[in-house]
N, CA and C atoms as a LAMMPS dump frame, in Angstrom:
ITEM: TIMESTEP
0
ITEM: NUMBER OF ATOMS
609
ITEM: BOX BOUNDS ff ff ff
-5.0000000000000000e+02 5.0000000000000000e+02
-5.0000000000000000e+02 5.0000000000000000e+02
-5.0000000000000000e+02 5.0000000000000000e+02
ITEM: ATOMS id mol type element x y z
1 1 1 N 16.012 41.027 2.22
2 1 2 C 16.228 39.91 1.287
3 1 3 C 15.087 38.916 1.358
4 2 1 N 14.667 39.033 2.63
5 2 2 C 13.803 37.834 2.805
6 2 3 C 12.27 38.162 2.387
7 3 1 N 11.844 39.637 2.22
8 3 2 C 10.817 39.839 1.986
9 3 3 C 11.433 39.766 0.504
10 4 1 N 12.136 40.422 -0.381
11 4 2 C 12.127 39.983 -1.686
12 4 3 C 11.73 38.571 -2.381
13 5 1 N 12.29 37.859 -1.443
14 5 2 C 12.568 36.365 -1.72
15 5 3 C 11.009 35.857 -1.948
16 6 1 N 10.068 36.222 -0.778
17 6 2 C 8.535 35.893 -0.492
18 6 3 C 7.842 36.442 -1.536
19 7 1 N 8.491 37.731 -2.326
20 7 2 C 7.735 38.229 -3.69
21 7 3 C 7.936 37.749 -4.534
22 8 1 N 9.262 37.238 -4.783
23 8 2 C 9.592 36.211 -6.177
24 8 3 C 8.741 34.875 -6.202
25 9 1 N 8.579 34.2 -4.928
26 9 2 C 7.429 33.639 -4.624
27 9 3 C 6.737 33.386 -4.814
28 10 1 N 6.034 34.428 -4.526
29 10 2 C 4.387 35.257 -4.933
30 10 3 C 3.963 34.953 -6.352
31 11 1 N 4.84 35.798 -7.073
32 11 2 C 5.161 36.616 -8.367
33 11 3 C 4.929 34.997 -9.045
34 12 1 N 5.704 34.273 -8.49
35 12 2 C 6.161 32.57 -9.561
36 12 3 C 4.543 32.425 -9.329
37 13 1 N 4.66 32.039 -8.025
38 13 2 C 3.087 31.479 -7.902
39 13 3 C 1.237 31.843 -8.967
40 14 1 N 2.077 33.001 -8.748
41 14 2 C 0.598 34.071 -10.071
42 14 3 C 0.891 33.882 -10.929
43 15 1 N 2.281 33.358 -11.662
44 15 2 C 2.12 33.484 -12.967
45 15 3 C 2.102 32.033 -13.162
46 16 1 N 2.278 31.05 -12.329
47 16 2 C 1.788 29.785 -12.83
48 16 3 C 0.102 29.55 -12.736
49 17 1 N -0.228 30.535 -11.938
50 17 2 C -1.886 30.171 -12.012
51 17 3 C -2.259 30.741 -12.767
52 18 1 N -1.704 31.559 -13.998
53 18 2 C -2.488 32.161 -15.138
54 18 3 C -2.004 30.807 -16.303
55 19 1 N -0.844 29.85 -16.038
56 19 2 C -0.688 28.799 -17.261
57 19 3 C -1.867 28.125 -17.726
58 20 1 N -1.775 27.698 -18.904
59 20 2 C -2.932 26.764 -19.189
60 20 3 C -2.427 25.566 -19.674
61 21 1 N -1.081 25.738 -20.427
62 21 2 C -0.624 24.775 -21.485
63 21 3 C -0.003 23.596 -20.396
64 22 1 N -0.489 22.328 -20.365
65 22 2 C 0.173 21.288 -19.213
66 22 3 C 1.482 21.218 -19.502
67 23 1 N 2.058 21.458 -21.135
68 23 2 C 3.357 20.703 -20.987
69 23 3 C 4.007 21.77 -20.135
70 24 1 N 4.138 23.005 -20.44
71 24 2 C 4.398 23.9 -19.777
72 24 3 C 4.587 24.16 -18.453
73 25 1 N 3.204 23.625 -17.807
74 25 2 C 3.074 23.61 -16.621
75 25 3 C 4.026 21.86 -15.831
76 26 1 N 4.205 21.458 -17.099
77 26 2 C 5.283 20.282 -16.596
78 26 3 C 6.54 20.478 -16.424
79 27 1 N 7.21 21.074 -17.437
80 27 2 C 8.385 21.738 -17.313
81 27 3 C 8.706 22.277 -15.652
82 28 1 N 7.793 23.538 -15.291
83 28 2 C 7.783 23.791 -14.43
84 28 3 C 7.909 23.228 -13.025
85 29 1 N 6.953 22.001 -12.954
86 29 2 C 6.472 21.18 -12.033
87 29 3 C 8.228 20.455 -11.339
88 30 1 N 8.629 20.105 -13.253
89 30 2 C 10.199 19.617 -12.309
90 30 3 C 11.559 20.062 -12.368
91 31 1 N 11.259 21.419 -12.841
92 31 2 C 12.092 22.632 -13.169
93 31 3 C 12.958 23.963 -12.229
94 32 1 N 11.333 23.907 -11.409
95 32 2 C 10.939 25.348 -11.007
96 32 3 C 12.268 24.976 -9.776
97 33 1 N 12.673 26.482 -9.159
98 33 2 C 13.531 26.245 -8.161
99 33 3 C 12.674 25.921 -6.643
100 34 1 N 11.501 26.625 -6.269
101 34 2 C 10.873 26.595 -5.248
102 34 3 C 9.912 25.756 -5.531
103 35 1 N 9.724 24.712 -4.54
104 35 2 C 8.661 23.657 -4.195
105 35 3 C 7.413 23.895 -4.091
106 36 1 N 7.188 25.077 -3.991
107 36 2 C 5.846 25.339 -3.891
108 36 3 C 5.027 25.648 -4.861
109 37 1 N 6 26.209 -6.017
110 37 2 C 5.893 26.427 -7.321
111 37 3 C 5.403 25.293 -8.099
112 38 1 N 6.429 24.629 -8.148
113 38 2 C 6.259 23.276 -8.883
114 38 3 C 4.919 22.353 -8.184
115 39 1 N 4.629 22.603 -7.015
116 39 2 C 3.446 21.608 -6.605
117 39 3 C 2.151 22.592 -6.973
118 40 1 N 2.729 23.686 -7.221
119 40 2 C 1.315 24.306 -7.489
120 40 3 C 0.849 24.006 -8.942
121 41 1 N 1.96 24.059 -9.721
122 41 2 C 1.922 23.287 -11.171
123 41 3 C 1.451 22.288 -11.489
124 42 1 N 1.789 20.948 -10.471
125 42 2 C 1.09 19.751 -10.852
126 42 3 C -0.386 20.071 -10.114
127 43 1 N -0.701 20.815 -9.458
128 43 2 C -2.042 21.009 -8.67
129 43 3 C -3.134 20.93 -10.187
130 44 1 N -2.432 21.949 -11.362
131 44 2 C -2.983 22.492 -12.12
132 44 3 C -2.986 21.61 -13.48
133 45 1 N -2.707 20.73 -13.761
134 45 2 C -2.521 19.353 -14.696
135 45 3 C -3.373 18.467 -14.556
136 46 1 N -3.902 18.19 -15.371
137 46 2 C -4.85 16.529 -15.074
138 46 3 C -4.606 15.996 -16.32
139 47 1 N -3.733 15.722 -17.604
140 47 2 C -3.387 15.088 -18.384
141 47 3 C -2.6 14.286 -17.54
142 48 1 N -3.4 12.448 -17.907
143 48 2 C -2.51 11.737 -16.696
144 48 3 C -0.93 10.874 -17.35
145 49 1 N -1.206 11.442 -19.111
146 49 2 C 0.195 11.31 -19.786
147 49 3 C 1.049 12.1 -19.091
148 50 1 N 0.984 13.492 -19.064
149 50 2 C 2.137 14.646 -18.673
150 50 3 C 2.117 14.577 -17.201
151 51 1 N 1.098 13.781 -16.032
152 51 2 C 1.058 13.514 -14.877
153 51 3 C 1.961 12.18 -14.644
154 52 1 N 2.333 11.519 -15.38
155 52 2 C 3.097 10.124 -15.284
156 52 3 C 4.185 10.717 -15.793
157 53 1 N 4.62 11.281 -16.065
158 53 2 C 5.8 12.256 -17.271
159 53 3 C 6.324 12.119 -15.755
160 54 1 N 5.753 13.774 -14.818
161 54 2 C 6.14 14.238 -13.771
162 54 3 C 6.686 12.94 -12.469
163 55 1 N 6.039 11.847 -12.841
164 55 2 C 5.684 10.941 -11.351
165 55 3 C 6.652 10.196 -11.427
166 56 1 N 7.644 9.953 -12.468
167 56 2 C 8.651 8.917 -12.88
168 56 3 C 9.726 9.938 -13.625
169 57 1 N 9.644 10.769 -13.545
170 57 2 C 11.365 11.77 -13.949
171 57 3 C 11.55 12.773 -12.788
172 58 1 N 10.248 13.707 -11.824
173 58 2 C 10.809 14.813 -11.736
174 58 3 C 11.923 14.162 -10.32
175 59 1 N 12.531 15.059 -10.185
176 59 2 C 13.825 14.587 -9.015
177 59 3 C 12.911 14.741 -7.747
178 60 1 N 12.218 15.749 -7.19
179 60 2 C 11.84 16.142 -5.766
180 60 3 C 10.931 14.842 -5.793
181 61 1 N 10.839 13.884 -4.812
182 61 2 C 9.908 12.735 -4.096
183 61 3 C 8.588 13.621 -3.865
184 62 1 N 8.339 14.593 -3.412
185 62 2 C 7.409 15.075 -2.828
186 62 3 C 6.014 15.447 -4.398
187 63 1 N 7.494 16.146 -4.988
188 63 2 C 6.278 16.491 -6.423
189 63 3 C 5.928 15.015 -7.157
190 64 1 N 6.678 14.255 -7.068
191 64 2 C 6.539 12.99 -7.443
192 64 3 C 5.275 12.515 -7.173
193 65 1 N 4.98 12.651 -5.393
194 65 2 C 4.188 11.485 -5.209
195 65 3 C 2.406 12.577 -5.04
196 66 1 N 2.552 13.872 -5.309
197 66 2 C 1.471 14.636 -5.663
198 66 3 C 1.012 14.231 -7.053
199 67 1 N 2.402 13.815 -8.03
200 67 2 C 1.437 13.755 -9.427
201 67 3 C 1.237 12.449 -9.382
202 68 1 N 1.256 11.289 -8.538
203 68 2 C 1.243 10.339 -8.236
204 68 3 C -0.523 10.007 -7.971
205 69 1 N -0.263 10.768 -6.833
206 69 2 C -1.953 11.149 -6.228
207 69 3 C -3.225 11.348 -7.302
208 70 1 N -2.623 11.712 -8.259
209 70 2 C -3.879 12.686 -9.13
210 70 3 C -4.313 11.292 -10.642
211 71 1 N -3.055 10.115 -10.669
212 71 2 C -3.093 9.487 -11.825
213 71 3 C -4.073 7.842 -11.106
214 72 1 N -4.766 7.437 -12.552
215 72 2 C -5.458 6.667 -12.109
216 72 3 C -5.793 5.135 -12.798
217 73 1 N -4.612 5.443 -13.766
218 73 2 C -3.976 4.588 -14.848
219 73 3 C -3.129 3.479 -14.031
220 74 1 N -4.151 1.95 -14.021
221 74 2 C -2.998 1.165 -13.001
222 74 3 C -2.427 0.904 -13.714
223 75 1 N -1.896 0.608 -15.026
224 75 2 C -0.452 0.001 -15.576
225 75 3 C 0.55 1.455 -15.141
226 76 1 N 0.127 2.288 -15.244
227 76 2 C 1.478 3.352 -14.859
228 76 3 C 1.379 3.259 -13.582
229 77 1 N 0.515 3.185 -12.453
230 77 2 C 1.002 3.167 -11.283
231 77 3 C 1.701 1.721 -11.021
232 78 1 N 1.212 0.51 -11.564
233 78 2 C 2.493 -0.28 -11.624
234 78 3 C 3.467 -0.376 -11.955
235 79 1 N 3.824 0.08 -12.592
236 79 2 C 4.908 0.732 -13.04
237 79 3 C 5.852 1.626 -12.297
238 80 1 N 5.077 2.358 -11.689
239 80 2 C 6.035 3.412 -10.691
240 80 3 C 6.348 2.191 -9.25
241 81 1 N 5.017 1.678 -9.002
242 81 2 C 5.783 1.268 -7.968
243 81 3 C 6.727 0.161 -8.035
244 82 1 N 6.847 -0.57 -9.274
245 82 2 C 8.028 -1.483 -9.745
246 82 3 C 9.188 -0.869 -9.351
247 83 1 N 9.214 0.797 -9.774
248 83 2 C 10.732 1.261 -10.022
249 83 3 C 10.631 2.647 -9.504
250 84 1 N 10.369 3.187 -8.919
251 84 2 C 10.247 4.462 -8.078
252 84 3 C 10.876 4.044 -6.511
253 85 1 N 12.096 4.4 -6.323
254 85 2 C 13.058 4.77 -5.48
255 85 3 C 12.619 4.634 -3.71
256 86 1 N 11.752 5.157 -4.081
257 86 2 C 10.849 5.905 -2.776
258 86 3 C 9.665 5.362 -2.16
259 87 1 N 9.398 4.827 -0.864
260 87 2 C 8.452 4.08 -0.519
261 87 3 C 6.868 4.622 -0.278
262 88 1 N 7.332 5.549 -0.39
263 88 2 C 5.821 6.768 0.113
264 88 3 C 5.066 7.271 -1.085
265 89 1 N 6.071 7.419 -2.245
266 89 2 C 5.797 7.175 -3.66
267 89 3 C 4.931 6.08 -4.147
268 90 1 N 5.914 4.787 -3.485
269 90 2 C 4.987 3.654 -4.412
270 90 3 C 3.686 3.72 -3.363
271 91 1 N 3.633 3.494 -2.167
272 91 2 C 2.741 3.676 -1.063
273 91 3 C 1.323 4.255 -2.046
274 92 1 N 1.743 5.772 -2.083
275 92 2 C 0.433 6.502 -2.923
276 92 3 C 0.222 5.783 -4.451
277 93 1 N 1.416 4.986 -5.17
278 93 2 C 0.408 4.418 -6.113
279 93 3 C -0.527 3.353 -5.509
280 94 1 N -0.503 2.843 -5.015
281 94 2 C -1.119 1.628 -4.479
282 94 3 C -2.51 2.625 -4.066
283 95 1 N -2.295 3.43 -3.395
284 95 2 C -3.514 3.828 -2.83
285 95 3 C -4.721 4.045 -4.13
286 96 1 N -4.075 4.042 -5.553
287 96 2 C -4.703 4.762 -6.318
288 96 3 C -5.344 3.185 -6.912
289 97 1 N -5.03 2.562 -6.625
290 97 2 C -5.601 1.178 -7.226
291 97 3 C -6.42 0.49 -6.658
292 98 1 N -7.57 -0.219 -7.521
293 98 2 C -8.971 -0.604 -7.2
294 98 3 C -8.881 -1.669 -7.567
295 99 1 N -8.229 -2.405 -8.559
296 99 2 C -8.196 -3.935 -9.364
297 99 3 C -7.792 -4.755 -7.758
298 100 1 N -8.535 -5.611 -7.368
299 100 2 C -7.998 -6.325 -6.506
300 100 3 C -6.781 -7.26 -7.096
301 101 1 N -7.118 -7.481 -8.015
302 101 2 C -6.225 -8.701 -8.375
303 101 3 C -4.616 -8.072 -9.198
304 102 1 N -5.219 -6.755 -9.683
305 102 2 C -3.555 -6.247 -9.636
306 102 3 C -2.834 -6.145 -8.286
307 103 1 N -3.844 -5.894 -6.976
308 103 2 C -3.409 -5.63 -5.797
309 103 3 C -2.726 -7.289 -5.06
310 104 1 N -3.568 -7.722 -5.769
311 104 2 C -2.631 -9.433 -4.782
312 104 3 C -1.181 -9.598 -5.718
313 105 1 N -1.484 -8.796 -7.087
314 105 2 C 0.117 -9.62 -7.757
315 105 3 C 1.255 -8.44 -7.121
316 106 1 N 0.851 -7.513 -7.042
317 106 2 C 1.468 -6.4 -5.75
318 106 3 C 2.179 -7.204 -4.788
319 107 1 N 0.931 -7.596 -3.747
320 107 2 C 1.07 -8.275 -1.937
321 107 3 C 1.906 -9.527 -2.944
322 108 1 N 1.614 -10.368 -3.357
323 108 2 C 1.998 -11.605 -3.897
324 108 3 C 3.666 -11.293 -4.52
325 109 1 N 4.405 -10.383 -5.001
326 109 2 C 5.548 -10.31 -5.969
327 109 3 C 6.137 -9.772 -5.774
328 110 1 N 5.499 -8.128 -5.375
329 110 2 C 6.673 -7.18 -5.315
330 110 3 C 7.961 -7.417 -4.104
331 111 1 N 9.152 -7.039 -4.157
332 111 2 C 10.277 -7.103 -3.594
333 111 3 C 10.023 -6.423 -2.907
334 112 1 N 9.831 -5.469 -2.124
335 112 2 C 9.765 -5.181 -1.099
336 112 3 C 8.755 -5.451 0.07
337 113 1 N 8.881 -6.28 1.078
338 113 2 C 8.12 -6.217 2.124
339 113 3 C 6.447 -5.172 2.237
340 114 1 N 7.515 -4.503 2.487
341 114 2 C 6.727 -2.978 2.978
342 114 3 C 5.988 -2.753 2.135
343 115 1 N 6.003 -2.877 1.175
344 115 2 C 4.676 -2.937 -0.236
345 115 3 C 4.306 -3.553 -0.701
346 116 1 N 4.666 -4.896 -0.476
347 116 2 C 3.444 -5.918 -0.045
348 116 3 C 2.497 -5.601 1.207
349 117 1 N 2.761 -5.592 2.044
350 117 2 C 1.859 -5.563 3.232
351 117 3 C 1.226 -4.134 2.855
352 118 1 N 1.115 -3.332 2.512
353 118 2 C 0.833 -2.143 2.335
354 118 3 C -0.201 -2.544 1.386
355 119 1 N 0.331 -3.122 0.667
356 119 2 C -0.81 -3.639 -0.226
357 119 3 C -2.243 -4.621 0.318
358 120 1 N -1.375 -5.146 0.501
359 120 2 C -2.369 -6.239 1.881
360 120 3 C -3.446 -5.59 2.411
361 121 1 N -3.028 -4.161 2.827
362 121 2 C -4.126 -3.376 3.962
363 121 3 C -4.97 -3.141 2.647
364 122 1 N -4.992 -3.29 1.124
365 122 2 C -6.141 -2.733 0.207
366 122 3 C -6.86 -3.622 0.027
367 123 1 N -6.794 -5.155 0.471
368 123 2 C -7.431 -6.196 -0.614
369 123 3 C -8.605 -6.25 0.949
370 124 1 N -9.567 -7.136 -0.084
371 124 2 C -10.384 -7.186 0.827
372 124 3 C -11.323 -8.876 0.297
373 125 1 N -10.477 -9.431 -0.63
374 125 2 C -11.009 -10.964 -0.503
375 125 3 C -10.366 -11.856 0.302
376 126 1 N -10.694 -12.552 1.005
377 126 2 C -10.32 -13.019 1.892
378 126 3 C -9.422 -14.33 1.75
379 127 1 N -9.72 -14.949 0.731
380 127 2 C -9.42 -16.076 0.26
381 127 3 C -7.715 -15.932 -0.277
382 128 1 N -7.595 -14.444 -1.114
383 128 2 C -6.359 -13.876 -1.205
384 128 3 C -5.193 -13.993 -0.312
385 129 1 N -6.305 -13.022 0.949
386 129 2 C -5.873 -12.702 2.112
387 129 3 C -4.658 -14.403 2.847
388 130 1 N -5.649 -15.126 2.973
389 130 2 C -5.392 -16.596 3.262
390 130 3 C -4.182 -17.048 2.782
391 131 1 N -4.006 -16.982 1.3
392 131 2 C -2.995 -17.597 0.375
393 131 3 C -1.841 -16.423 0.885
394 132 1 N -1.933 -15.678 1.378
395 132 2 C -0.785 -14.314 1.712
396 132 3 C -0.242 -14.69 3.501
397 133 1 N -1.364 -14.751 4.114
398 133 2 C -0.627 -15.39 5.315
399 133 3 C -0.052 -16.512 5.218
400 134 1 N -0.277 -17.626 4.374
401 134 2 C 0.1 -18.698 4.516
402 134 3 C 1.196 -18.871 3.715
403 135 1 N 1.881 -17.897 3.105
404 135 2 C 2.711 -18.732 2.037
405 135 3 C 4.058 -17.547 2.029
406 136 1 N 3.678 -16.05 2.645
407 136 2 C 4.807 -14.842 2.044
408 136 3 C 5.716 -15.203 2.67
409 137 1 N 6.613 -14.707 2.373
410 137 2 C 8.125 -14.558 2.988
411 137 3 C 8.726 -14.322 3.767
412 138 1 N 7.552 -12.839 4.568
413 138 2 C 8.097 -12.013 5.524
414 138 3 C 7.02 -11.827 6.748
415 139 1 N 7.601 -12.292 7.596
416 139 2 C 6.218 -12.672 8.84
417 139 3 C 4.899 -11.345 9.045
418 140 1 N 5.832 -10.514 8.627
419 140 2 C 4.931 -8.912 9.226
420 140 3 C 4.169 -8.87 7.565
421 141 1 N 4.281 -9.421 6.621
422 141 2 C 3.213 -9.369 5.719
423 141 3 C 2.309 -10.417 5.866
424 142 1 N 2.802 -11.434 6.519
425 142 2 C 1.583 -12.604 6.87
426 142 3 C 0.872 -12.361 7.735
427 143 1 N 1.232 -11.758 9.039
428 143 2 C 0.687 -11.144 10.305
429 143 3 C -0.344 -10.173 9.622
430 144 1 N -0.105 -9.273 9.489
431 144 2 C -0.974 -7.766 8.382
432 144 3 C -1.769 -8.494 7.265
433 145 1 N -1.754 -9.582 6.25
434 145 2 C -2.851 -10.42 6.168
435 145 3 C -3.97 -10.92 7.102
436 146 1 N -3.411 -11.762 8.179
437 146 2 C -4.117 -12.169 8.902
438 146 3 C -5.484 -11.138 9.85
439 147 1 N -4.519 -9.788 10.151
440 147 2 C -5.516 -8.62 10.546
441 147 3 C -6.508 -8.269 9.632
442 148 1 N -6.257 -8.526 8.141
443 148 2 C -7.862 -8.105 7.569
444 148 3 C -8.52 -9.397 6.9
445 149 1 N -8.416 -10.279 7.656
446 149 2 C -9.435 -11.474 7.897
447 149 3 C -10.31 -11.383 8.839
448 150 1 N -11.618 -11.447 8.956
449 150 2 C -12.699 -11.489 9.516
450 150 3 C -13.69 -13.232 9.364
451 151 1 N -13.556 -13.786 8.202
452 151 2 C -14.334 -14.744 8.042
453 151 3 C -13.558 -16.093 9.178
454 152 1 N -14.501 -16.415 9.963
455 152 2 C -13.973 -17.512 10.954
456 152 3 C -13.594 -18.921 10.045
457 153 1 N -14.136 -19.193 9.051
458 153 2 C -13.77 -20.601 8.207
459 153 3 C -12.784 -20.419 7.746
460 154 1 N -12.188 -19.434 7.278
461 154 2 C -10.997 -18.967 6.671
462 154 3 C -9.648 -18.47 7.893
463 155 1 N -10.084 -18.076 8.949
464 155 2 C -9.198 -17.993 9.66
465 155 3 C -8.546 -19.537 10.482
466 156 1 N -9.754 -20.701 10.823
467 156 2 C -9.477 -21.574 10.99
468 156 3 C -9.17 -22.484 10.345
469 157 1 N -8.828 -22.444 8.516
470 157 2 C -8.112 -22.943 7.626
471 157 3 C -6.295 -22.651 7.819
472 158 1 N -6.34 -21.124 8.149
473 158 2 C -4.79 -21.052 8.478
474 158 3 C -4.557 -21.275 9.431
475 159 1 N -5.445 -21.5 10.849
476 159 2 C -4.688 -21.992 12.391
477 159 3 C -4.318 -23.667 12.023
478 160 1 N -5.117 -23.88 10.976
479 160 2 C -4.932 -25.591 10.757
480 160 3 C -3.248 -25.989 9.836
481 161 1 N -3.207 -25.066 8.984
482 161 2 C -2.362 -25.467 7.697
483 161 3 C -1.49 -24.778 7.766
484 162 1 N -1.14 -23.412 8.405
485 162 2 C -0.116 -22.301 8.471
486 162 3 C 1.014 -22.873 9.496
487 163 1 N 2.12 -22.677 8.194
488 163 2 C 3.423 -23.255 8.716
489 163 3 C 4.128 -22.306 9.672
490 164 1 N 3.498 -20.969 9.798
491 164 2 C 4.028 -19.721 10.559
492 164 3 C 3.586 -20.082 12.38
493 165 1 N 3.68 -20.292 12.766
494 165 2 C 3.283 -20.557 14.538
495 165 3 C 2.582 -19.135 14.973
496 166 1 N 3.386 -17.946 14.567
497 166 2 C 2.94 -16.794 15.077
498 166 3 C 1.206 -16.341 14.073
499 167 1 N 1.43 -16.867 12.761
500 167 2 C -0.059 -16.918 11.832
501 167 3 C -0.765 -17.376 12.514
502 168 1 N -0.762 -18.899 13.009
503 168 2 C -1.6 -19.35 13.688
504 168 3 C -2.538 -19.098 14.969
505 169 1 N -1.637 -18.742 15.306
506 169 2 C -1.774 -18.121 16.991
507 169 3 C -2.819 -17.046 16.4
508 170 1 N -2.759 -16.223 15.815
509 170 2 C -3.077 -14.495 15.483
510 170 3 C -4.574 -15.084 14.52
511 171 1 N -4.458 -15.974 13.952
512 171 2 C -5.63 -16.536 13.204
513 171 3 C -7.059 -17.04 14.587
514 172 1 N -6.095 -18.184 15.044
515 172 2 C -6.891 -18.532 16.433
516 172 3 C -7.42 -17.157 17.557
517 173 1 N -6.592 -16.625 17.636
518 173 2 C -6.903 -15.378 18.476
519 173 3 C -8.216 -14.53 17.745
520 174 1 N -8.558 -14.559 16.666
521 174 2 C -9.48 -13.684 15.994
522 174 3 C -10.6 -14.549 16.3
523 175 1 N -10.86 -16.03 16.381
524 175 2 C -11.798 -16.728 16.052
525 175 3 C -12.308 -16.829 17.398
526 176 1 N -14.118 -16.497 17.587
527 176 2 C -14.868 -16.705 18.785
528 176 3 C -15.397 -17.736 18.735
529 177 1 N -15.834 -18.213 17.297
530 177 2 C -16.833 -19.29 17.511
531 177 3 C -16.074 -20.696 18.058
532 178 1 N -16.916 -21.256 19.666
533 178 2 C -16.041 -22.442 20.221
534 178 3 C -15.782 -22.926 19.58
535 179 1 N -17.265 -23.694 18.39
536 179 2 C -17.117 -24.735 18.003
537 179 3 C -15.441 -24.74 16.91
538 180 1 N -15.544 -23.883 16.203
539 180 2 C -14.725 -23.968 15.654
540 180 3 C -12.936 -24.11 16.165
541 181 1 N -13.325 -23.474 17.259
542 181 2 C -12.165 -23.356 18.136
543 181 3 C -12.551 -24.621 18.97
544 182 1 N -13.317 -25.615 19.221
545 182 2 C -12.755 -26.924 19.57
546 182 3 C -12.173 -27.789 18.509
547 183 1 N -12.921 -27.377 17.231
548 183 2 C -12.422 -28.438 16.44
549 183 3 C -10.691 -28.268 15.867
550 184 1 N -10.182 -27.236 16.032
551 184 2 C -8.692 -26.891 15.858
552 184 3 C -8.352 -27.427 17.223
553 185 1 N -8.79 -27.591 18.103
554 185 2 C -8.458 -27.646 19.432
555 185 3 C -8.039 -29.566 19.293
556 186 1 N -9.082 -30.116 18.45
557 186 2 C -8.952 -31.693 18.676
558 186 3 C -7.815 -31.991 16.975
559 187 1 N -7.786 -31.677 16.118
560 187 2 C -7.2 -31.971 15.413
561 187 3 C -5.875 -30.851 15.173
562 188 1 N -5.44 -29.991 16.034
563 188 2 C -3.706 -29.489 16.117
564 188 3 C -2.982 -30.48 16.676
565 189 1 N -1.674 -30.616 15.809
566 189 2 C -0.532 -31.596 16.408
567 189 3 C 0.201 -30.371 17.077
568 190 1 N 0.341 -29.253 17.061
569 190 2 C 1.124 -28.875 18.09
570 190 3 C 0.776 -28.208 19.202
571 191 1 N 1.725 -28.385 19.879
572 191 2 C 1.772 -28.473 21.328
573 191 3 C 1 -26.978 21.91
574 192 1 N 1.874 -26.243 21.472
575 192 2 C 2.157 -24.522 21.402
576 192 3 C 0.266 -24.086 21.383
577 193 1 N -0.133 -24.782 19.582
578 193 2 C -1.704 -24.381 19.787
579 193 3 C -2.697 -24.549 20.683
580 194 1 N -2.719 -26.092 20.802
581 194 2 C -3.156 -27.161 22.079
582 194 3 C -3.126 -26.202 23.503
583 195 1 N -1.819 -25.743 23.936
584 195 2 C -1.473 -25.085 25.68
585 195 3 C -2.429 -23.915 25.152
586 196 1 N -1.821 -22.813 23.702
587 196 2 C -2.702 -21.321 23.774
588 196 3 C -4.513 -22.165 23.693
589 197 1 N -4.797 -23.002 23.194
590 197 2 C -6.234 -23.299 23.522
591 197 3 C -6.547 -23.566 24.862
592 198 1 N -5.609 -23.864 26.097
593 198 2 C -6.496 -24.72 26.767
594 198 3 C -6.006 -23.641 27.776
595 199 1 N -5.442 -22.95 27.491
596 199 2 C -5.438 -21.641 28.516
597 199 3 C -6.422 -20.911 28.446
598 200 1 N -7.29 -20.82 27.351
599 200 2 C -8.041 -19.824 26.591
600 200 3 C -9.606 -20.722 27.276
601 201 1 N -9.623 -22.162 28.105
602 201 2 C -10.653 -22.753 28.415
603 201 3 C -11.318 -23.115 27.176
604 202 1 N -10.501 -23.295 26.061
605 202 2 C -11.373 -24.326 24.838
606 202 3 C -10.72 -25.325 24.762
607 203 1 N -9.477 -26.002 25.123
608 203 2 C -9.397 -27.249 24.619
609 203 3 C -9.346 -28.06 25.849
């Protein structure tokens, strides 16, 4: 039975690599009974209409987030990740997006945590970055901001103004330059920053 089973398989597999017609090969993609079938289908599609078709109807997550992979249209990947079920789904749209500034209204809006910060790990202006530690909702997306900050003026803007204690700390912790780290050192009112500075031999 089981070697039959591996020929029907087979058999699906060859005759989807002779398709040409995408819709066809769409049908298939969220049709077919075996998974391997159907991913071999979207392998074979690059219409990123009948690829968004697949990425937002077919049922399997997995074929989902393959035709996901291949589309490069950010209003449809915003779109999926508005309303696609599945976090690994929206995850790979995000990956497919280059607009920074669609990427902050992402980190900046979307309802879920986890895709904000996910998003977070794509942006790379810093100033963004800043307005995201200092203001989100959910500490582990402000924290995961704060990790792709590098600029010391900008990190010692949020040890100064960030209402988060744990931002601060994680902002200060990145920053080498003394000077800068005395001058947070003489103008913090709290206590907490003041002791982590003067343990650290800057304040």
């Amino acid at each position: 039975m089981a070697n039959r089973d591996n020929r029907t398989d087979n058999t699906s597999m060859w005759s989807v690599g002779k398709i040409s017609d995408e819709n066809v090969l769409a049908d298939i993609a969220k049709n077919a009974k075996n998974l391997n079938v159907r991913r071999n289908a979207v392998g074979k599609i690059s219409d990123e209409v009948v690829l968004a078709d697949i990425a937002k109807n077919a049922e399997d997550l997995i074929v989902r987030r393959d035709a996901v992979g291949k589309i490069f249209d950010e209003n449809v990947l915003v779109d999926i990740i508005k309303n696609d079920e599945d976090p690994s789904v929206r995850r790979g749209a995000i990956d497919n997006i280059s607009d920074e500034n669609v990427l902050a209204d992402i980190a900046k809006n979307a309802e879920d945590p986890i895709i904000r910060r996910y998003a977070v790990f794509n942006i790379s202006d810093e100033n963004v970055l800043a307005d995201i530690a200092k203001n989100d909702r959910d500490p582990s997306v402000r924290r995961g901001a704060i990790d792709n900050i590098s600029d010391e003026n900008v990190l010692a803007d949020i040890a100064k103004n960030a209402e988060d204690l744990s931002v601060c700390i994680g902002a200060v912790g990145k920053i080498s330059d003394e000077n800068v780290l005395a001058d947070i050192a003489k103008n913090t009112e709290d206590p907490i920053i003041y002791k982590y500075l003067k343990n650290s031999n800057i304040a």
